[in-house]
mmCIF file of the N, C-alpha and C atoms, coordinates in Angstrom:
data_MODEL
# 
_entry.id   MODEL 
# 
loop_
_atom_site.group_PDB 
_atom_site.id 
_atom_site.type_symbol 
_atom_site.label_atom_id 
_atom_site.label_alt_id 
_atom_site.label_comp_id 
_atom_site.label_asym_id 
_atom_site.label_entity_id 
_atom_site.label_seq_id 
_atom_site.pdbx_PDB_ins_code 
_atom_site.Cartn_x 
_atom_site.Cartn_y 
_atom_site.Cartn_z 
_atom_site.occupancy 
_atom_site.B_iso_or_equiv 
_atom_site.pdbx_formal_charge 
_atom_site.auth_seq_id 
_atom_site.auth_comp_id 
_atom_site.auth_asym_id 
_atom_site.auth_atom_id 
_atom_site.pdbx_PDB_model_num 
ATOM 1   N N  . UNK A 1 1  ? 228.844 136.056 191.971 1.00 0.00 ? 1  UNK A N  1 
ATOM 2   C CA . UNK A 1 1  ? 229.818 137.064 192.346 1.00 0.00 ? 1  UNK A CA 1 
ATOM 3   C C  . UNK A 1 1  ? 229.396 137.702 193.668 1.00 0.00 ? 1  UNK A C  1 
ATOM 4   N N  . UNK A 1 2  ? 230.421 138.108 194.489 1.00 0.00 ? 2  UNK A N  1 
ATOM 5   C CA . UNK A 1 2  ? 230.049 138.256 195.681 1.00 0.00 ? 2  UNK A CA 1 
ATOM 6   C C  . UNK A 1 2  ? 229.901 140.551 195.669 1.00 0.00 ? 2  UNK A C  1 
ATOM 7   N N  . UNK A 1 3  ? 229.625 140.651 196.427 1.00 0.00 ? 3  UNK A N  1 
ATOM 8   C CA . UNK A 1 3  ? 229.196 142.521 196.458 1.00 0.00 ? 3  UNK A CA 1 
ATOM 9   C C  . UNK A 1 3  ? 230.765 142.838 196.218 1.00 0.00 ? 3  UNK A C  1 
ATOM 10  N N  . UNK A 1 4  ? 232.150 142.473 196.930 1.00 0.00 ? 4  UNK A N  1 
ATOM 11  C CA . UNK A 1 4  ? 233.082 142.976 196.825 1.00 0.00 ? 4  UNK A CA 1 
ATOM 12  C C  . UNK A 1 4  ? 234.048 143.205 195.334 1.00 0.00 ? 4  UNK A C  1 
ATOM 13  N N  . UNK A 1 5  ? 233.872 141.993 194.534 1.00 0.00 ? 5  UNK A N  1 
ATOM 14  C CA . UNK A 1 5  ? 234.129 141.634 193.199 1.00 0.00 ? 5  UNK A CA 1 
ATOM 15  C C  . UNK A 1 5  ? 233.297 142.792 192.171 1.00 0.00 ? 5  UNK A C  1 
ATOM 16  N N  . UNK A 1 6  ? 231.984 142.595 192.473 1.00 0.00 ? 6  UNK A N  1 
ATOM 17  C CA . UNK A 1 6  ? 230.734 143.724 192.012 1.00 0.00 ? 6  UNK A CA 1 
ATOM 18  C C  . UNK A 1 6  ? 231.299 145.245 191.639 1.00 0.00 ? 6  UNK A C  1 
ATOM 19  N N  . UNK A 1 7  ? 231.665 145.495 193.259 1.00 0.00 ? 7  UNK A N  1 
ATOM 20  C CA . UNK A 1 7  ? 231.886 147.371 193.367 1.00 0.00 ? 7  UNK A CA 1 
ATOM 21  C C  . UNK A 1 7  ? 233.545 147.432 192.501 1.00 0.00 ? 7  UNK A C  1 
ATOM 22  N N  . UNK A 1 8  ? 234.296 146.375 192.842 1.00 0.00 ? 8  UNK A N  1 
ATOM 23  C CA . UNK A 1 8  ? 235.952 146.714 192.181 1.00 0.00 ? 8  UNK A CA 1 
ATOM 24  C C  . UNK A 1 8  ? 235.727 147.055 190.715 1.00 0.00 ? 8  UNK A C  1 
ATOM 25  N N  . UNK A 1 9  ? 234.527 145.704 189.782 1.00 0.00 ? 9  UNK A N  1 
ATOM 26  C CA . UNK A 1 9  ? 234.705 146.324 189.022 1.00 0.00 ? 9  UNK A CA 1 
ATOM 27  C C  . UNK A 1 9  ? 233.918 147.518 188.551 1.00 0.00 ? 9  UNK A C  1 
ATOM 28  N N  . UNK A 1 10 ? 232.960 147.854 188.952 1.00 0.00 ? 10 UNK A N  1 
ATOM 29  C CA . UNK A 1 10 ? 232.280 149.051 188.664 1.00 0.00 ? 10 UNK A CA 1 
ATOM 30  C C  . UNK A 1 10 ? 233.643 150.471 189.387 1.00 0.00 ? 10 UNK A C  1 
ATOM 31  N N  . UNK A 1 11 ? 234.247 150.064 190.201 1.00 0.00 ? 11 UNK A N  1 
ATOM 32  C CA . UNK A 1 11 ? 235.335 151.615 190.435 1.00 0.00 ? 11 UNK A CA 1 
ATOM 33  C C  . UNK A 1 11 ? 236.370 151.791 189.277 1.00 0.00 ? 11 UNK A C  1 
ATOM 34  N N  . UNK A 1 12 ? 236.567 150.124 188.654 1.00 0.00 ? 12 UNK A N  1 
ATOM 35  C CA . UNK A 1 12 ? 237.525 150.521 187.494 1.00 0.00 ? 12 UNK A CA 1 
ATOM 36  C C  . UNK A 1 12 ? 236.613 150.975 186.479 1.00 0.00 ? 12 UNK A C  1 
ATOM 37  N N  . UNK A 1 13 ? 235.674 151.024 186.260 1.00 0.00 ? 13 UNK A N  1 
ATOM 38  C CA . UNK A 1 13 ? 235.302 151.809 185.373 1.00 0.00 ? 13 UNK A CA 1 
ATOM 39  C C  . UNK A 1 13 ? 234.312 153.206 185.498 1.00 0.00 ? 13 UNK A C  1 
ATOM 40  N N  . UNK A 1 14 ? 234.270 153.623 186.721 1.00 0.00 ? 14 UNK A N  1 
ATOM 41  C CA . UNK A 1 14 ? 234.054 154.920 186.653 1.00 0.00 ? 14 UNK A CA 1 
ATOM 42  C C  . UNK A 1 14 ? 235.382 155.392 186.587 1.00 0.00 ? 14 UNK A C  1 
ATOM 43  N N  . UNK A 1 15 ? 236.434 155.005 187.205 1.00 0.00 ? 15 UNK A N  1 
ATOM 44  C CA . UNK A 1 15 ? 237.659 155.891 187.032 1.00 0.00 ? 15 UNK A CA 1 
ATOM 45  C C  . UNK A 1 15 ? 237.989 156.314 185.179 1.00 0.00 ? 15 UNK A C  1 
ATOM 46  N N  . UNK A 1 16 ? 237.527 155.475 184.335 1.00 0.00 ? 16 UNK A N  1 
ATOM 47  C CA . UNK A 1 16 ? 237.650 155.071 183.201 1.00 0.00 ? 16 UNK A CA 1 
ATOM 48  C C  . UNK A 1 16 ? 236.926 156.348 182.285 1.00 0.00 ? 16 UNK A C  1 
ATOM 49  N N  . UNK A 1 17 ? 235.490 156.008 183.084 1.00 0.00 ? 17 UNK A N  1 
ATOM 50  C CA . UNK A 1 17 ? 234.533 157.247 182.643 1.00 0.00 ? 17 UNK A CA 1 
ATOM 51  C C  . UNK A 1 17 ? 234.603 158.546 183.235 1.00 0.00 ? 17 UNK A C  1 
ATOM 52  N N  . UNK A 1 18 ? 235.682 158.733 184.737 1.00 0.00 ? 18 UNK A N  1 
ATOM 53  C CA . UNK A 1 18 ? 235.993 159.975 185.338 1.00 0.00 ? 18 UNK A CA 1 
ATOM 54  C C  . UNK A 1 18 ? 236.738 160.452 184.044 1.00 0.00 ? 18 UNK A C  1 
ATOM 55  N N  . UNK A 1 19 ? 238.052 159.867 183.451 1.00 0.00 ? 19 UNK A N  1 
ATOM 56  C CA . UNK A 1 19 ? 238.775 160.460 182.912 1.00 0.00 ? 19 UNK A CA 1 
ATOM 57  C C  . UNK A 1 19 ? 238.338 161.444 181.441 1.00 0.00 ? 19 UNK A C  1 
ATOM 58  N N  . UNK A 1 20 ? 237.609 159.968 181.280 1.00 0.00 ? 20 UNK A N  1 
ATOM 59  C CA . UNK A 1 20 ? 236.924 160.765 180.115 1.00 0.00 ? 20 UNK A CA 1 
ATOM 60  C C  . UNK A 1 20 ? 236.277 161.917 179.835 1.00 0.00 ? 20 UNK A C  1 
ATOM 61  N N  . UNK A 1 21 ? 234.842 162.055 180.808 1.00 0.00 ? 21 UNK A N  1 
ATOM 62  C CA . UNK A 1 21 ? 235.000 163.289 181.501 1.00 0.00 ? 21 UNK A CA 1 
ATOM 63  C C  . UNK A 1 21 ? 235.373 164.421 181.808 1.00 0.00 ? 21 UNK A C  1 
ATOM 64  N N  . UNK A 1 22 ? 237.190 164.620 182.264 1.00 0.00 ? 22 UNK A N  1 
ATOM 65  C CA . UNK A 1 22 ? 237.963 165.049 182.223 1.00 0.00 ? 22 UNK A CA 1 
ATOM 66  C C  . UNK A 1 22 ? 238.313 165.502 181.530 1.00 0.00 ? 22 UNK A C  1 
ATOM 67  N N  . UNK A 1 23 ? 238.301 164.806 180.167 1.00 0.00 ? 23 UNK A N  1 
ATOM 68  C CA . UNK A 1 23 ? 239.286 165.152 178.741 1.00 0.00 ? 23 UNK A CA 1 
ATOM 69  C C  . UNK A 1 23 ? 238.304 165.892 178.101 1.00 0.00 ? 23 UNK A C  1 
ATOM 70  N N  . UNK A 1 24 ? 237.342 166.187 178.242 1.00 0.00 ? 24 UNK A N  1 
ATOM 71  C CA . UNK A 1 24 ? 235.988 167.204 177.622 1.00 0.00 ? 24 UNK A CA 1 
ATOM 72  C C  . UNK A 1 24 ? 236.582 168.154 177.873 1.00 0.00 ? 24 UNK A C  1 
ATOM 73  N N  . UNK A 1 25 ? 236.764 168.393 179.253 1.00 0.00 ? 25 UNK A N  1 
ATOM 74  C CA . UNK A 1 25 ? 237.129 170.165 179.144 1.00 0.00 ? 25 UNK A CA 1 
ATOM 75  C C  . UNK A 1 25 ? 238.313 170.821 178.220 1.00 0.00 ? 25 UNK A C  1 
ATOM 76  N N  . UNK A 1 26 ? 239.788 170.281 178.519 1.00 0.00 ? 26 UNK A N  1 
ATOM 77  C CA . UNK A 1 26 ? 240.548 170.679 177.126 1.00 0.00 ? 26 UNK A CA 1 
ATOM 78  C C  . UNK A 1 26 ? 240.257 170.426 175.985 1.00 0.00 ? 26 UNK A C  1 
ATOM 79  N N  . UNK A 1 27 ? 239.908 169.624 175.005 1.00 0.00 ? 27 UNK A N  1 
ATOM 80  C CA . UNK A 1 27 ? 238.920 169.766 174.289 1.00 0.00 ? 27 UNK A CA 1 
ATOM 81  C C  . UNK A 1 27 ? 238.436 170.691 174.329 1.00 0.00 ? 27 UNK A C  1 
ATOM 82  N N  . UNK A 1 28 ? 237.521 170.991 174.483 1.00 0.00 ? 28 UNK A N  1 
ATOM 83  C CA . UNK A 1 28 ? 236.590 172.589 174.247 1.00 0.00 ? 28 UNK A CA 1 
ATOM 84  C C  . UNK A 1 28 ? 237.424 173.489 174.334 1.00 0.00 ? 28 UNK A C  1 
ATOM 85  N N  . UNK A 1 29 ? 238.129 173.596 175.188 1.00 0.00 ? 29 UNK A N  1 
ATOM 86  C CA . UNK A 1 29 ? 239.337 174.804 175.024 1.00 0.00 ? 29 UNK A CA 1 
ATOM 87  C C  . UNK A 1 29 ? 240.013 174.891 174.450 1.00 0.00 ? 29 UNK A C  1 
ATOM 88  N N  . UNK A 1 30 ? 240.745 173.587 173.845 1.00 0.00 ? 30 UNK A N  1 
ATOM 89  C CA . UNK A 1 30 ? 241.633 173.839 172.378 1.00 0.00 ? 30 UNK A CA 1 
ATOM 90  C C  . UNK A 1 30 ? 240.661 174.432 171.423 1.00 0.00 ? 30 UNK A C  1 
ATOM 91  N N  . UNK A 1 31 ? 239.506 173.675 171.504 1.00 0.00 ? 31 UNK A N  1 
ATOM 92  C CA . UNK A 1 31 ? 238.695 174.339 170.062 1.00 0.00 ? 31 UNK A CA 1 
ATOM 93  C C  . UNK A 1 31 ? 238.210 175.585 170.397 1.00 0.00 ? 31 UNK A C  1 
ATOM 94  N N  . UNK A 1 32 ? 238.141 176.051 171.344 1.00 0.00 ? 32 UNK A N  1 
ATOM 95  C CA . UNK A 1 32 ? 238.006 177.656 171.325 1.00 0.00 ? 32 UNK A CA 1 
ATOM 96  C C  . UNK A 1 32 ? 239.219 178.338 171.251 1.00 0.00 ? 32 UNK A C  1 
ATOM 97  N N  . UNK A 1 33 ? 240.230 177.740 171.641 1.00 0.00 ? 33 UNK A N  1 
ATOM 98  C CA . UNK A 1 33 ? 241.750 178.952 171.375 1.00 0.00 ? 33 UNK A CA 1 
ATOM 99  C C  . UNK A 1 33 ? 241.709 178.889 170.169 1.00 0.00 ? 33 UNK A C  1 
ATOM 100 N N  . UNK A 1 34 ? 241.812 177.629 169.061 1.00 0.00 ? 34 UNK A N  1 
ATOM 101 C CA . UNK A 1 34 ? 242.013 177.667 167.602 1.00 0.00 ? 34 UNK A CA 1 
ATOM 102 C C  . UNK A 1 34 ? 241.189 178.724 166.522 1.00 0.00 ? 34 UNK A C  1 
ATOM 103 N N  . UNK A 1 35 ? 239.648 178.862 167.290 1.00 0.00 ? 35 UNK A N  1 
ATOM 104 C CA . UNK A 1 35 ? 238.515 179.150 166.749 1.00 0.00 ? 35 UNK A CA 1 
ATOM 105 C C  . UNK A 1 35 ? 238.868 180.593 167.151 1.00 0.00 ? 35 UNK A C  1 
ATOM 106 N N  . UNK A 1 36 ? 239.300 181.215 168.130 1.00 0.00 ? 36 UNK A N  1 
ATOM 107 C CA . UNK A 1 36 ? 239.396 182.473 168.345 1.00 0.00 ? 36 UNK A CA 1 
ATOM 108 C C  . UNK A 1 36 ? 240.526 183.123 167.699 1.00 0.00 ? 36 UNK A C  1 
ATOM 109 N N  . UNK A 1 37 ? 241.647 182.254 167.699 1.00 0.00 ? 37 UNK A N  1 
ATOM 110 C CA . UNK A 1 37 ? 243.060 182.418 166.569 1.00 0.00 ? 37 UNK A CA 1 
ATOM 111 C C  . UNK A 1 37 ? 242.596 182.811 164.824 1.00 0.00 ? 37 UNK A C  1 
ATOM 112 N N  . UNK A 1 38 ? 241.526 182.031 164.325 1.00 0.00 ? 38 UNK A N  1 
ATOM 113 C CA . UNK A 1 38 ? 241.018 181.920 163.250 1.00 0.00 ? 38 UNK A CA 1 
ATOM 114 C C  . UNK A 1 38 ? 240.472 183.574 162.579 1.00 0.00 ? 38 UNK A C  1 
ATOM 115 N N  . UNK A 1 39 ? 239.545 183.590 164.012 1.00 0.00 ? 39 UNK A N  1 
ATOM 116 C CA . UNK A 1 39 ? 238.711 184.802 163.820 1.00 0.00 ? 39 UNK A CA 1 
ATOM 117 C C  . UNK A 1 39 ? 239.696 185.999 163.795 1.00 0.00 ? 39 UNK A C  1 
ATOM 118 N N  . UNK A 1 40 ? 241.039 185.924 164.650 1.00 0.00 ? 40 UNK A N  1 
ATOM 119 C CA . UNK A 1 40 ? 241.726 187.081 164.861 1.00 0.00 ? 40 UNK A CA 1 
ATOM 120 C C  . UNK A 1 40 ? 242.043 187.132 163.455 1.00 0.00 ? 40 UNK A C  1 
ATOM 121 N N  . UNK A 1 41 ? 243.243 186.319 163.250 1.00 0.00 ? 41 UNK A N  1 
ATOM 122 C CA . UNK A 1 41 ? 243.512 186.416 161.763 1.00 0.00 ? 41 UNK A CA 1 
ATOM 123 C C  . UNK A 1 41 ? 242.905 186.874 160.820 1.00 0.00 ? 41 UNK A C  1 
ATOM 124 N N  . UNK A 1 42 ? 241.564 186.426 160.784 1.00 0.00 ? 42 UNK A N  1 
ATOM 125 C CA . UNK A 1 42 ? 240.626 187.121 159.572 1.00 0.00 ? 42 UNK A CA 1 
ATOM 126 C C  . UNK A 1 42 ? 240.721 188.594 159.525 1.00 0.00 ? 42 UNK A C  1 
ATOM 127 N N  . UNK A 1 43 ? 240.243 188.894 161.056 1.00 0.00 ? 43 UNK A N  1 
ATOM 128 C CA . UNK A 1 43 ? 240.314 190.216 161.408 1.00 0.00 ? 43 UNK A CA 1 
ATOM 129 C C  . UNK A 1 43 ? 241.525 191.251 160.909 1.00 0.00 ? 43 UNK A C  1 
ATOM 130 N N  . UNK A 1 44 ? 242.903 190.424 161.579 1.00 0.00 ? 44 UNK A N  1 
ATOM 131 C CA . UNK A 1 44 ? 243.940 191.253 161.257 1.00 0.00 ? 44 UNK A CA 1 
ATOM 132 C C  . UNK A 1 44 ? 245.352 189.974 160.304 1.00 0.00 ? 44 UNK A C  1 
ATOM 133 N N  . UNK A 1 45 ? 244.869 190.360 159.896 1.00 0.00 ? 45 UNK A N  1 
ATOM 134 C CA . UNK A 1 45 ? 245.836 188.767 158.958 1.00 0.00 ? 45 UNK A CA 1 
ATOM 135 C C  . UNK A 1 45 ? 247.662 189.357 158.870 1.00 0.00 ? 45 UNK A C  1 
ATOM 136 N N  . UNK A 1 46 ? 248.092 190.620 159.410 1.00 0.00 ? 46 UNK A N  1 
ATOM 137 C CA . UNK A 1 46 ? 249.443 190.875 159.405 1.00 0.00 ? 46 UNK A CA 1 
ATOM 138 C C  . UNK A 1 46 ? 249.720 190.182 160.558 1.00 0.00 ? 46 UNK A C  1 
ATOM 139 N N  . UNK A 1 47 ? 248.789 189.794 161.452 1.00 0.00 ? 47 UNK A N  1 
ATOM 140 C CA . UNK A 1 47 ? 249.320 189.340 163.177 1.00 0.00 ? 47 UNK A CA 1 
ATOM 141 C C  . UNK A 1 47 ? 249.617 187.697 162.922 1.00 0.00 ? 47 UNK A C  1 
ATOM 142 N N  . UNK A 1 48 ? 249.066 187.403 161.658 1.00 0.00 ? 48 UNK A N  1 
ATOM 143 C CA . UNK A 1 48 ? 248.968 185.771 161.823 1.00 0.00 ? 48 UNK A CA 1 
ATOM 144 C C  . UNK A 1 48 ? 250.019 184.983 162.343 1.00 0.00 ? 48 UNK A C  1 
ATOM 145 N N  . UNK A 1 49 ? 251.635 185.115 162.255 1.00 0.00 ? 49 UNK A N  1 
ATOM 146 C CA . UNK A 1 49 ? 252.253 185.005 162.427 1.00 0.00 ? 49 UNK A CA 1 
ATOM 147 C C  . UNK A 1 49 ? 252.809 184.717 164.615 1.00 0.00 ? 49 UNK A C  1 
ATOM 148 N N  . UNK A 1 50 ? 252.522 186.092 164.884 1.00 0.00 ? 50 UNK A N  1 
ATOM 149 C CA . UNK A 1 50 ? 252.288 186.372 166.305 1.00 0.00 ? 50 UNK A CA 1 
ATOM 150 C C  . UNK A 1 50 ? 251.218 185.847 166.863 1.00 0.00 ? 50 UNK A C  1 
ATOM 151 N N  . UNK A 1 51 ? 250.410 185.852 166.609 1.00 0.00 ? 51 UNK A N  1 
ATOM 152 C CA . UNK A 1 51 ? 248.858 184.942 166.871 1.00 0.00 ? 51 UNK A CA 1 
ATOM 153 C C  . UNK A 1 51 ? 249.278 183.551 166.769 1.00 0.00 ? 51 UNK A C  1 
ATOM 154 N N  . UNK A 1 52 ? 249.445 183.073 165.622 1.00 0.00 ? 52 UNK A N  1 
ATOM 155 C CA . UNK A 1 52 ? 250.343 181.566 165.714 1.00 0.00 ? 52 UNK A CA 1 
ATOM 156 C C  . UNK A 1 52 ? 250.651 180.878 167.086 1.00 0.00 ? 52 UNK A C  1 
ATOM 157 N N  . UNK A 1 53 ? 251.605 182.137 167.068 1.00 0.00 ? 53 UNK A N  1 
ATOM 158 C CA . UNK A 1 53 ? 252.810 181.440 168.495 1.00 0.00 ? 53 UNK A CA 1 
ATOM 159 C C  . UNK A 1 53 ? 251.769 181.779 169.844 1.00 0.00 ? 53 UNK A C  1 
ATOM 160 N N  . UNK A 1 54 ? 250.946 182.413 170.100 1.00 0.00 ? 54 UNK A N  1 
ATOM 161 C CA . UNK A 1 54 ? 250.473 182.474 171.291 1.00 0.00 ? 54 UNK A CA 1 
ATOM 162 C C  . UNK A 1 54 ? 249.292 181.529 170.965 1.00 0.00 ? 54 UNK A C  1 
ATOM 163 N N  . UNK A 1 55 ? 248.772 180.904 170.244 1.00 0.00 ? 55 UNK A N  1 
ATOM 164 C CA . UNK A 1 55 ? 247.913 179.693 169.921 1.00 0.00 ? 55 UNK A CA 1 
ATOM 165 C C  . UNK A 1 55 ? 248.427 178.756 170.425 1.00 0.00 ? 55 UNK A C  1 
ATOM 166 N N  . UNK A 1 56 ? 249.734 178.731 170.183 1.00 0.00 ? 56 UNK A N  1 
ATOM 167 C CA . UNK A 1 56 ? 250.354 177.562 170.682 1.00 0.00 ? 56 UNK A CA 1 
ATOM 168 C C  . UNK A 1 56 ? 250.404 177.519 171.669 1.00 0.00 ? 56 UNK A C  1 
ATOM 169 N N  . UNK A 1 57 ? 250.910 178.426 172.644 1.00 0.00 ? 57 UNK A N  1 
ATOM 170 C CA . UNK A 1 57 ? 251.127 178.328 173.698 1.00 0.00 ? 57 UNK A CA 1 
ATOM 171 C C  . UNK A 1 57 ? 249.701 177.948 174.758 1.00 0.00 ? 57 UNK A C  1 
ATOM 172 N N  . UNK A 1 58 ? 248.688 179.036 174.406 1.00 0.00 ? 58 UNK A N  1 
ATOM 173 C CA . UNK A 1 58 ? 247.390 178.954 174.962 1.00 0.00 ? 58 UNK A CA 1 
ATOM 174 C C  . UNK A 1 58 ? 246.678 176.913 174.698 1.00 0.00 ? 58 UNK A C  1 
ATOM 175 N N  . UNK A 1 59 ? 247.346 176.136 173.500 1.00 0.00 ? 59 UNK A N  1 
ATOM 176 C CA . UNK A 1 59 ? 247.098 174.617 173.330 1.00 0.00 ? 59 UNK A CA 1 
ATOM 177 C C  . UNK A 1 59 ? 247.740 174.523 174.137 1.00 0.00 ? 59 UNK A C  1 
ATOM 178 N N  . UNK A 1 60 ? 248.799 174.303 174.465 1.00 0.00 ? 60 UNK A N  1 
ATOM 179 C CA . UNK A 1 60 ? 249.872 174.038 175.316 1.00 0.00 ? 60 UNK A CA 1 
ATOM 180 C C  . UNK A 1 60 ? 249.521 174.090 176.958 1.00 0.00 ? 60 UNK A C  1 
ATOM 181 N N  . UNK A 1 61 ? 249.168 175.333 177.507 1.00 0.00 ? 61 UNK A N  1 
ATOM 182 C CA . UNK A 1 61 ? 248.435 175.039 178.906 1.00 0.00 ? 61 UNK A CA 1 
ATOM 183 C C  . UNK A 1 61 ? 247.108 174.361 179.175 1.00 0.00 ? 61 UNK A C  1 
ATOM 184 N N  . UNK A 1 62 ? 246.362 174.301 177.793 1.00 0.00 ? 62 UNK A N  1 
ATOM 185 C CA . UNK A 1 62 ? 245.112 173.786 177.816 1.00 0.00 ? 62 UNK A CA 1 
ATOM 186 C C  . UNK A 1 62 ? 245.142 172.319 177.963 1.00 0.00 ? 62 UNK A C  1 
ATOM 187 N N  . UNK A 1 63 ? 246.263 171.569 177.503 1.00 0.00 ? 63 UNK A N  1 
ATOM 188 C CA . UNK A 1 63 ? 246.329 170.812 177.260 1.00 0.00 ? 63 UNK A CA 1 
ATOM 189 C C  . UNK A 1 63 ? 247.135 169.747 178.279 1.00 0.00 ? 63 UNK A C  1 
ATOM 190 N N  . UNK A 1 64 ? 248.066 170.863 178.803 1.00 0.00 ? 64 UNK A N  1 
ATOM 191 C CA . UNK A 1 64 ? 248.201 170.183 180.266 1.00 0.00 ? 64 UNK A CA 1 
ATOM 192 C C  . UNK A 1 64 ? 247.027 169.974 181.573 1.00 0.00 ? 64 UNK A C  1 
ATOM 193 N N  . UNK A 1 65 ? 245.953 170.122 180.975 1.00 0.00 ? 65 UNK A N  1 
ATOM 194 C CA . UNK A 1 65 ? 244.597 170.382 182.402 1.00 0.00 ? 65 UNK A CA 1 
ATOM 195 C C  . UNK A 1 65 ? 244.552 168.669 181.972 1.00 0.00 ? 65 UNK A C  1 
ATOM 196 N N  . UNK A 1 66 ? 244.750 167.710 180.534 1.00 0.00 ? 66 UNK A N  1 
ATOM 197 C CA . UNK A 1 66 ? 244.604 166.871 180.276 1.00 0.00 ? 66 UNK A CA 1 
ATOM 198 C C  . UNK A 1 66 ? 245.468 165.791 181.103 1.00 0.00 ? 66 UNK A C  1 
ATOM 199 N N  . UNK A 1 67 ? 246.649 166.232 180.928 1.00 0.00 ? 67 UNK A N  1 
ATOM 200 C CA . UNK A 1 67 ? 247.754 165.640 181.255 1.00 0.00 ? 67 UNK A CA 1 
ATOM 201 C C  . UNK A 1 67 ? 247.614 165.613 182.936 1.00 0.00 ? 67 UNK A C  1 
ATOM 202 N N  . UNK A 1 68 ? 247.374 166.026 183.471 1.00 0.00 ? 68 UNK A N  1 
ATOM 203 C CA . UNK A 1 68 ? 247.402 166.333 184.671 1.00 0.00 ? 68 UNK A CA 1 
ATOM 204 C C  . UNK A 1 68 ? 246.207 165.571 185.771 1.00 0.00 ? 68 UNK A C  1 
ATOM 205 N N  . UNK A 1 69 ? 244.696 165.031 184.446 1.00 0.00 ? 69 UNK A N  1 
ATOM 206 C CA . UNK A 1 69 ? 243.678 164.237 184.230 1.00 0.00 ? 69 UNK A CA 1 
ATOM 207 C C  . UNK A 1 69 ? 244.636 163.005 184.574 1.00 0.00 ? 69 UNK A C  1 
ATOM 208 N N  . UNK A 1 70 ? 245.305 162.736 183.359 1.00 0.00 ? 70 UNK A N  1 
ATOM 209 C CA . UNK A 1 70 ? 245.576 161.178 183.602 1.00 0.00 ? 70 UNK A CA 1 
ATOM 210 C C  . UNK A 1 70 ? 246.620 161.095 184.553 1.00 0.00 ? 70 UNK A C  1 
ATOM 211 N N  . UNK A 1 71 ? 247.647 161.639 184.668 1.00 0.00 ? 71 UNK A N  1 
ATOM 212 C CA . UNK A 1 71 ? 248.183 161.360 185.993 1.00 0.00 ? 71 UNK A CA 1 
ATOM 213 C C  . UNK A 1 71 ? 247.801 161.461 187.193 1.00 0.00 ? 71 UNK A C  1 
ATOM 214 N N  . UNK A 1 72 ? 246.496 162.093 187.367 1.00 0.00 ? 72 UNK A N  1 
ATOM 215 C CA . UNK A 1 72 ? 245.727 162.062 188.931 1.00 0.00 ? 72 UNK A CA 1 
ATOM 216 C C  . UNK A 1 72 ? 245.096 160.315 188.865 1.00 0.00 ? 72 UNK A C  1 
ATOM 217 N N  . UNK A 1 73 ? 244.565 160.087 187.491 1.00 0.00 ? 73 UNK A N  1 
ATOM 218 C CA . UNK A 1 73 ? 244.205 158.690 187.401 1.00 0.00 ? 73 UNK A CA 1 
ATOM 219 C C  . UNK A 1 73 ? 244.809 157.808 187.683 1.00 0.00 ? 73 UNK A C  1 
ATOM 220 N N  . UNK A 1 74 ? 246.356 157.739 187.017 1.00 0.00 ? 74 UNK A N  1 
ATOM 221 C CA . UNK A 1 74 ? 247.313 156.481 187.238 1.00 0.00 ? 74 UNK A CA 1 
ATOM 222 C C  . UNK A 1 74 ? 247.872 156.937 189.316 1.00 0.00 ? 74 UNK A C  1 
ATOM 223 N N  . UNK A 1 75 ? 247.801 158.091 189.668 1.00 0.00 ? 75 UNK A N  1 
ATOM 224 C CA . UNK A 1 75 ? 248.165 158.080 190.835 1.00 0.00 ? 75 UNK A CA 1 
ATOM 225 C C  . UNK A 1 75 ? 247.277 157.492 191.785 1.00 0.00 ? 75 UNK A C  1 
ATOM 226 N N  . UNK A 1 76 ? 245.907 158.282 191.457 1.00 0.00 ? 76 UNK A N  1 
ATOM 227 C CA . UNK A 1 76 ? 244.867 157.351 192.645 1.00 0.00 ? 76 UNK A CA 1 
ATOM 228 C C  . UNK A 1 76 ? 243.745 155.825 192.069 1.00 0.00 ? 76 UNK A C  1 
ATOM 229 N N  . UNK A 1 77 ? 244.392 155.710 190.845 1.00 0.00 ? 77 UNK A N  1 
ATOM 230 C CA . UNK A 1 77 ? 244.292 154.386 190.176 1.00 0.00 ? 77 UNK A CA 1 
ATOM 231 C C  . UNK A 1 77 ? 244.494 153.368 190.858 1.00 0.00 ? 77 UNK A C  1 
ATOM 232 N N  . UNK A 1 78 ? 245.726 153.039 191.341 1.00 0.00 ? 78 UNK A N  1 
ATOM 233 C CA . UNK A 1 78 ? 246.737 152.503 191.806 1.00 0.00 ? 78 UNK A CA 1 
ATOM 234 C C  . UNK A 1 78 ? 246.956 152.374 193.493 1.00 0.00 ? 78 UNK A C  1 
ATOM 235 N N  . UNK A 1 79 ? 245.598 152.418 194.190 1.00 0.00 ? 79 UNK A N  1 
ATOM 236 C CA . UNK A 1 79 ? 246.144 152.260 195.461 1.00 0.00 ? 79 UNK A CA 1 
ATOM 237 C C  . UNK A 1 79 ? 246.240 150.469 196.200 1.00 0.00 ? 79 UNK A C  1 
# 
C-alpha cells in the first residue's frame, strides 16, 4: 500500500472516532438534566409535572449538540 491509500484510511476513521467523541458530551448532559429532574421531584414532588416538561425540553437542546455532531460529519465527510 502506498502512504496515500494509508492516511485515507486512517482519516475515515478518525472522523469515525471524532464523532464518537462528540456524542460523549450530550450524553452526560442528558444524564445530568434527568438526574437533576429526579432530585427536584424528590425534593418537591407537586412540581413533577412542570419539571417533566422542562426536562424535556433541556433533552431536547442537549441533544441537538448531537445532531449537529453528525451533520458537521456527513458535511466535512464528504469532500
Amino acid at each position: 500500500m502506498d502512504a496515500t491509500t494509508v492516511l485515507a484510511n486512517v482519516y475515515g476513521s478518525i472522523a469515525t472516532v471524532g464523532y464518537g467523541l462528540a456524542a460523549i458530551g450530550p450524553a452526560i448532559g442528558v444524564g445530568i438534566v434527568v438526574g437533576k429532574t429526579i432530585e427536584s421531584v424528590a425534593r418537591q414532588p407537586e412540581l413533577a409535572g412542570r419539571l417533566q416538561v422542562l426536562m424535556w425540553i433541556g433533552i431536547a437542546f442537549t441533544e441537538a449538540l448531537a445532531f449537529i455532531g453528525i451533520a458537521t460529519g456527513f458535511i466535512f465527510g464528504y469532500n
